[in-house]
N, C-alpha and C positions, 0 to 999 in steps of 0.2 A: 750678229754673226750669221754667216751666210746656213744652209739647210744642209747644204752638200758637206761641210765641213763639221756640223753637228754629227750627222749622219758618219764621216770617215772618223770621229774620236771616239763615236760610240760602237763603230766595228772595231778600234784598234784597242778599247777598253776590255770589251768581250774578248777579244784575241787574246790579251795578257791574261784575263781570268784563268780561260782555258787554260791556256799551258800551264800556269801556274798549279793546278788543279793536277793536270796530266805529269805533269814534274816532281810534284810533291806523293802522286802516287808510284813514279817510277824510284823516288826517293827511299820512303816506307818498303817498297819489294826488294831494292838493293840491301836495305839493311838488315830486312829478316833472311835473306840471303846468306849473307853474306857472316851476319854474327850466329844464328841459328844452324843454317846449312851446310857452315863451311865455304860457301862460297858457290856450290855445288846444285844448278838448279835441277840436275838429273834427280839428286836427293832428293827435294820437294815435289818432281814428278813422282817420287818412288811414295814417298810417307805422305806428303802434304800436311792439311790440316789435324791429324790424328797424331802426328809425331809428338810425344812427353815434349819436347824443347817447344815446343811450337806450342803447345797447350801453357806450359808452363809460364813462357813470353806473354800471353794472356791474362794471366791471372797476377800479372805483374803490371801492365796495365790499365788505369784508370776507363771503365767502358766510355764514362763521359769525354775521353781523350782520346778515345779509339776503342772500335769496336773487333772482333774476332772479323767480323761478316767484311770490316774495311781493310785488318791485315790481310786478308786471303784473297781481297780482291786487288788488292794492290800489289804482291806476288803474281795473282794473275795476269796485267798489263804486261809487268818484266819478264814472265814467260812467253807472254803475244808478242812479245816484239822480239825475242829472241827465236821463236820456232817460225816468225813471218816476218819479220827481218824488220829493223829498225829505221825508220821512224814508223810500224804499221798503220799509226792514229795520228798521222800526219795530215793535218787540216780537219781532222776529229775533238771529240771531248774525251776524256777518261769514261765519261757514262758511254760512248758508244763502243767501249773496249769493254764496260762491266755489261754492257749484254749481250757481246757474243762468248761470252767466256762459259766454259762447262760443251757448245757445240766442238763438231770434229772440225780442223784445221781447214780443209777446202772451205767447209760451210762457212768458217768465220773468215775468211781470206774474201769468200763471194761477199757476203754481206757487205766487210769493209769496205771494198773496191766501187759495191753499189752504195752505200752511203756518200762517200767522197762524193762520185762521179754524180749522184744526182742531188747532192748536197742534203741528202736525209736528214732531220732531226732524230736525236737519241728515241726519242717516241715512235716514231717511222722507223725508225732501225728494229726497235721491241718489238712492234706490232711484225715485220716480216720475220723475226729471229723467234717468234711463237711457232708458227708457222713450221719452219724448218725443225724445233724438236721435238724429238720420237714422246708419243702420246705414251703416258706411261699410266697406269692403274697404281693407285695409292689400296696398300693394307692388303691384304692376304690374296691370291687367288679364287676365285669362285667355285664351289663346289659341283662336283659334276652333277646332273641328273638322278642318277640312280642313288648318287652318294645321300643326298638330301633325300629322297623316299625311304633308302632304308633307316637314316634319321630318326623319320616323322613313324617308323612304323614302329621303332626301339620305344619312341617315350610313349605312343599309344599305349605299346605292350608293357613299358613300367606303370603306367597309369589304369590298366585295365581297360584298356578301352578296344580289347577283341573281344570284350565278354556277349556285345551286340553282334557277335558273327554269327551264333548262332541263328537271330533272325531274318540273317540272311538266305540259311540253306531255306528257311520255310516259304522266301520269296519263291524258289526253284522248284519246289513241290504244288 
């Protein structure tokens, strides 16, 4: 069998994967849709993942069957292609619709357009869709300056440990 004809079964093999992929995730977000939401994907904008129905759809669920992390990313796609217009993963994977998902709308519309156009794999798409979101700080804020001095001077002073002030004044004499 000739190289070129290997090579067109093994693009047209990949081809069906994809979509099948991207189909069965457009599948899965129609039906928590559409049996959870009403139908209503303003809804799942408004509540999402936090909604009782939607939790509850979960725990009804085998995780080995599907996971929480794959219904909500699969609601994601059928929201991407209804707020960017259908087909937006057109000549895409479902993976490159699950990493721009959580950016704002331009950003994920740029990304797509650049993926396509320069035929990015889903890994080239991740690595520039880091890039583009807001650096965020994990766990509390940082304490100011001053806040942390007067801290460290509270437990000295439960600890006793101004009782050495005095040998200070006798540095100054």
């Amino acid at each position: 069998m000739p190289a070129k004809q290997i090579e067109a079964t093994a693009r047209a093999i990949r081809d069906v994967a994809r979509e099948r992929v991207l189909d069965t995730a457009r599948e899965i977000g129609r039906l928590v849709i559409d049996g959870v939401f009403g139908g209503e994907l303003d809804a799942w904008r408004h509540r999402g993942r936090k909604d009782p129905s939607f939790q509850e759809l979960v725990t009804k669920l085998d995780r080995s069957e599907i996971s929480e992390s794959t219904l909500h990313r699969s609601v994601g796609i059928l929201e991407l292609e209804d707020r960017l217009g259908y087909p937006a993963l057109d000549r895409l994977t479902a993976t490159h619709g699950f990493v721009v998902l959580g950016l704002p709308g331009p950003v994920q519309q740029e990304l797509l357009d650049r993926a396509r156009n320069e035929q990015l794999s889903s890994r080239e798409l991740q690595a520039l869709a880091i890039e583009k979101r807001p650096k965020k700080r994990l766990g509390r804020k940082p304490k100011p300056a001053v806040v942390k001095s007067l801290d460290r001077a509270r437990k000295m002073l439960e600890q006793g440990g101004f009782e050495e002030m005095d040998a200070l004044d006798a540095i100054d004499e």
